[in-house]
C-alpha positions as a printed NumPy array, in Angstrom:
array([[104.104,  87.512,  86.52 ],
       [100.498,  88.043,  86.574],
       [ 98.557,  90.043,  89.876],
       [ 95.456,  90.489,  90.702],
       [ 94.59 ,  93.405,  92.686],
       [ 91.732,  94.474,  94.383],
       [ 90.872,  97.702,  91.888],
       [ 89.3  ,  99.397,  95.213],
       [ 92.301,  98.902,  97.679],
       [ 96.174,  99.716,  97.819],
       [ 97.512,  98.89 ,  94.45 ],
       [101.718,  98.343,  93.837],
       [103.252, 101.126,  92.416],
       [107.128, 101.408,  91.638],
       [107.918, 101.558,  95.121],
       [107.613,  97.592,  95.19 ],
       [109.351,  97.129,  91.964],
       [112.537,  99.385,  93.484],
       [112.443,  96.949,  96.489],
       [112.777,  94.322,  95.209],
       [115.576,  95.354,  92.961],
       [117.41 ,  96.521,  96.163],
       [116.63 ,  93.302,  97.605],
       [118.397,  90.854,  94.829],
       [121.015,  92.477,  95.341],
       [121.274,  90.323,  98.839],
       [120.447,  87.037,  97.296],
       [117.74 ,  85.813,  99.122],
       [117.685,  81.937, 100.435],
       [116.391,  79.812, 103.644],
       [113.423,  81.039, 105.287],
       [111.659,  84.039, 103.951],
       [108.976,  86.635, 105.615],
       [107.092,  89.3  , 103.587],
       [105.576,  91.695, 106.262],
       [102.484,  93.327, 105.032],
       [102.353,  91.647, 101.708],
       [ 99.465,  93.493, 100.011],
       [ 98.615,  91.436,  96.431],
       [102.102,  89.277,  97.012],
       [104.2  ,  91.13 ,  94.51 ],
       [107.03 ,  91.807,  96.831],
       [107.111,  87.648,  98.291],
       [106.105,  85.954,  95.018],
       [108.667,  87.949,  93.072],
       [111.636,  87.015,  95.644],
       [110.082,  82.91 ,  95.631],
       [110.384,  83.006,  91.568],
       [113.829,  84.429,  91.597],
       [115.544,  82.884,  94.272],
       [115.621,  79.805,  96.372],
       [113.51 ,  80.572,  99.471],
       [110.85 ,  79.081, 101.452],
       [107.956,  82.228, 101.658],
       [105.939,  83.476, 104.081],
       [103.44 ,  86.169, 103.7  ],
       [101.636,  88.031, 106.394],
       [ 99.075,  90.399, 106.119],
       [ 96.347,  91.991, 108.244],
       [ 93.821,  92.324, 105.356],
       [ 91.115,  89.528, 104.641],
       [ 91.077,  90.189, 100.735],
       [ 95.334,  90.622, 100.494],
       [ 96.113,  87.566, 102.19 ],
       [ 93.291,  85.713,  99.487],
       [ 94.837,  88.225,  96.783],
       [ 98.462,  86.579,  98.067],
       [ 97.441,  83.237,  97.76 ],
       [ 95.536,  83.496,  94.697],
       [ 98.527,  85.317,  93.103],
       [100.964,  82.08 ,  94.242],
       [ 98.479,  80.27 ,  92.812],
       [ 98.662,  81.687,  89.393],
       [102.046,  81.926,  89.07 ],
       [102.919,  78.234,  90.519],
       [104.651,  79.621,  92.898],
       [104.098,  78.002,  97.051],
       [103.537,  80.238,  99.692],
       [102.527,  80.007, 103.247],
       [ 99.847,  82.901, 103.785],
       [ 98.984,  84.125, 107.129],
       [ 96.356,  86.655, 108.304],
       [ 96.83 ,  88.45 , 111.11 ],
       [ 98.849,  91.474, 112.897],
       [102.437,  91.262, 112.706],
       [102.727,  93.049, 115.627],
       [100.459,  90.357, 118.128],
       [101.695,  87.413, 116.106],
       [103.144,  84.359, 117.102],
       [105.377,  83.073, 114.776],
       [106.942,  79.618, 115.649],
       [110.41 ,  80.186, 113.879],
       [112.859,  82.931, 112.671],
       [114.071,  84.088, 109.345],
       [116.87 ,  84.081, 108.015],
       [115.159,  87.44 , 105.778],
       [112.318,  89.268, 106.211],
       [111.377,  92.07 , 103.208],
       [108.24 ,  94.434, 103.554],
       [106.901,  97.633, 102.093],
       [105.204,  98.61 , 105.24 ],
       [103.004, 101.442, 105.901],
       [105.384, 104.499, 106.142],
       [103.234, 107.387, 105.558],
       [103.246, 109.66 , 109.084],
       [100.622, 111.619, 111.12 ],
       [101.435, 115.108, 108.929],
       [100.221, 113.302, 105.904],
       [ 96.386, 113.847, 104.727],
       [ 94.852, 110.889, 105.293],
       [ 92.032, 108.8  , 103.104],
       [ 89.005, 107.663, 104.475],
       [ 89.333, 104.637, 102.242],
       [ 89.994, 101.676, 105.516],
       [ 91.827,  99.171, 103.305],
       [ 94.235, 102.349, 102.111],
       [ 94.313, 103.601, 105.858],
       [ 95.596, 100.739, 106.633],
       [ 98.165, 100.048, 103.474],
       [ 99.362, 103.505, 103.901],
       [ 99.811, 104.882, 107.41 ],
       [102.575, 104.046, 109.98 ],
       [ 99.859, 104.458, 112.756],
       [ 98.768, 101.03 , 112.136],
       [102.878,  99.693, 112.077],
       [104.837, 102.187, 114.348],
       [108.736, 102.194, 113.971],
       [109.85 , 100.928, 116.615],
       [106.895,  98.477, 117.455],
       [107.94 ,  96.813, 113.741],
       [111.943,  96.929, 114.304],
       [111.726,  95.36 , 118.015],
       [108.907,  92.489, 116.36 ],
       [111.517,  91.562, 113.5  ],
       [114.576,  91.857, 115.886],
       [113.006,  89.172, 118.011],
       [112.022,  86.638, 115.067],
       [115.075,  86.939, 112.744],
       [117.695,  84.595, 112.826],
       [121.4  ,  86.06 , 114.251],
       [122.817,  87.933, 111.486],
       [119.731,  87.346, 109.361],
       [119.06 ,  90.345, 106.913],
       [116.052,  92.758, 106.767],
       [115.236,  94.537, 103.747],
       [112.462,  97.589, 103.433],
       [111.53 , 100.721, 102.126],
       [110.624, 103.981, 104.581],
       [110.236, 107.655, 104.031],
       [113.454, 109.074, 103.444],
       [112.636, 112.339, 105.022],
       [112.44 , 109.856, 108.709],
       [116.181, 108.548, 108.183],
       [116.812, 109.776, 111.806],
       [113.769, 107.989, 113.023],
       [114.951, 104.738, 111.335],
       [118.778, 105.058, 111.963],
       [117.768, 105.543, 116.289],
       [115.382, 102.302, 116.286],
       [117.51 , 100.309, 114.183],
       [120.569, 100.833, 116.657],
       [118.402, 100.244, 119.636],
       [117.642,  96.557, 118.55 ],
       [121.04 ,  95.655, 117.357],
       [119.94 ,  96.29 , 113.961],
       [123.175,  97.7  , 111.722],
       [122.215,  99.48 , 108.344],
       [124.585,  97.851, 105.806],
       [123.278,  99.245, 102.755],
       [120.858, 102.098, 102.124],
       [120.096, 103.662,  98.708],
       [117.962, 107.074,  98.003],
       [114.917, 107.   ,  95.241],
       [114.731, 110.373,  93.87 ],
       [110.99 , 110.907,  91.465],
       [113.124, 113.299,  89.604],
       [117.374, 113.957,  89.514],
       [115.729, 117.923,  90.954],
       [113.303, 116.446,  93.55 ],
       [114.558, 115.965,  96.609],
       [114.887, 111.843,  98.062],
       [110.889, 110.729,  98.495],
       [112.42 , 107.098,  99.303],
       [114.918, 105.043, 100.854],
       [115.228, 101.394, 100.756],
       [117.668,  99.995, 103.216],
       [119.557,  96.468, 104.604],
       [120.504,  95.752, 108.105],
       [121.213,  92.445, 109.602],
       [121.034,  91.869, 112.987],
       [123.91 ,  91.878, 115.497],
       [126.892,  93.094, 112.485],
       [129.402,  95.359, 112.606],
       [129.912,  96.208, 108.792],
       [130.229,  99.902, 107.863],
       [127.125, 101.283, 106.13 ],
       [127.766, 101.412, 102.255],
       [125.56 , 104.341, 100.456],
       [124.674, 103.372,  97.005],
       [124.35 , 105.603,  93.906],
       [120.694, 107.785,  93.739],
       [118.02 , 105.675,  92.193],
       [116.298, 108.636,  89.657],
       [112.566, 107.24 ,  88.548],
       [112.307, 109.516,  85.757],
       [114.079, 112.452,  83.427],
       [112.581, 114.304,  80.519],
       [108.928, 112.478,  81.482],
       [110.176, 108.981,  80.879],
       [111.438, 106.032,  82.949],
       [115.451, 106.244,  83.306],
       [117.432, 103.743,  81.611],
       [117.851, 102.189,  85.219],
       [114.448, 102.299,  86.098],
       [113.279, 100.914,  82.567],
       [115.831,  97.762,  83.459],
       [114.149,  97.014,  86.96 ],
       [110.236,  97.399,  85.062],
       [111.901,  94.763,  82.24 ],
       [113.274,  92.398,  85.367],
       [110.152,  92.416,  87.728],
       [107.965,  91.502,  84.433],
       [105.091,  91.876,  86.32 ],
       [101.432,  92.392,  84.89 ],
       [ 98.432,  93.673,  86.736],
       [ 95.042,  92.392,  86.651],
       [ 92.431,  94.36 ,  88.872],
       [ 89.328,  92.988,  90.041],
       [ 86.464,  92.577,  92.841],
       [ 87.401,  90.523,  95.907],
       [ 83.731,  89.762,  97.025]])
């Protein structure tokens, strides 16, 4: 899959490529929303894969042209929306709804780069803003699927529970097996009663090079990135 990117904003690191790993693993179908969608990678990786209808939402001008551009290229359809997920009125619900929001918190340095301010920093997506929106517009027992800070698994578990939101699945993304968890990408679906299942440590890399796991995710996203000037 080819992407561009805008070579001066947020570009997709392996954070993306782990989500939507963790994501296949739910098998993705019906109606689709990919909160935040940045370049598209997340959305357009799920709509080649799986049999979904997609729609992408983001609050930047030059993603949500990067998102349809990047459909576009890969002859993929998507429906792309700008706007703020937070004020916006969506006419349906999902049956899933995937994003790699902005998770980074107020302790963090921040840049003074606006479109990475905005990628980046859960100021502009607060917890438990995001988990009431997509509590209201996903379907009963629909699935959501993200990625947070790992260190703010208290944060996550509290505001889940207070929308009806049960954590199925979680899994922890280590940078190193000696590191401790940077990561954690994690499944709920609304209004179930399932017992949370903790998956095996995802480990990005040993001895300076990919793991064998990681290496299979990088040679199943197949993705290729192109960066350029949206003008």
């Amino acid at each position: 899959m080819f992407l561009y990117q805008e070579e001066s904003g947020y570009l997709f690191n392996s954070d993306s490529h782990f989500l939507y790993n963790f994501i296949s693993k739910f098998n993705p179908k019906g109606e689709l929303l990919d909160i935040g969608s940045g370049c598209g990678i997340l959305g357009l990786l799920t709509k080649r894969d799986f049999p979904i209808s997609l729609t992408q939402i983001d609050i930047q001008e030059h993603n949500v042209f990067l998102s349809s551009k990047n459909a576009q290229v890969n002859n993929l359809t998507s429906s792309t929306v700008k706007g703020n997920f937070l004020t916006y009125n969506f006419d349906n619900q999902f049956d899933f709804i995937i994003s790699n929001p902005p998770y980074y918190h107020d302790g963090v340095s921040k840049s003074k780069n606006e479109a990475l301010h905005l990628s980046r920093y859960n100021m502009h997506l607060p917890l438990d803003a995001f988990v009431k929106k997509v509590s209201k517009i996903l379907k009963n027992r629909g699935h959501f699927i993200f990625c947070y800070d790992a260190g703010m698994i208290c944060e996550l578990m509290t505001n889940l529970k207070e929308v009806k939101m049960q954590v199925e699945d979680l899994q922890f993304v280590y940078g190193t097996s000696k590191k401790s968890s940077s990561l954690v990408l994690v499944h709920t679906r609304k209004n179930s009663k399932s017992k949370t299942k903790v998956y095996p440590p995802l480990i990005n890399m040993e001895k300076d090079e990919p793991t064998k796991e990681v290496k299979s995710i990088y040679q199943k996203t197949r993705t290729y990135s192109i960066k350029c000037k949206v003008l």
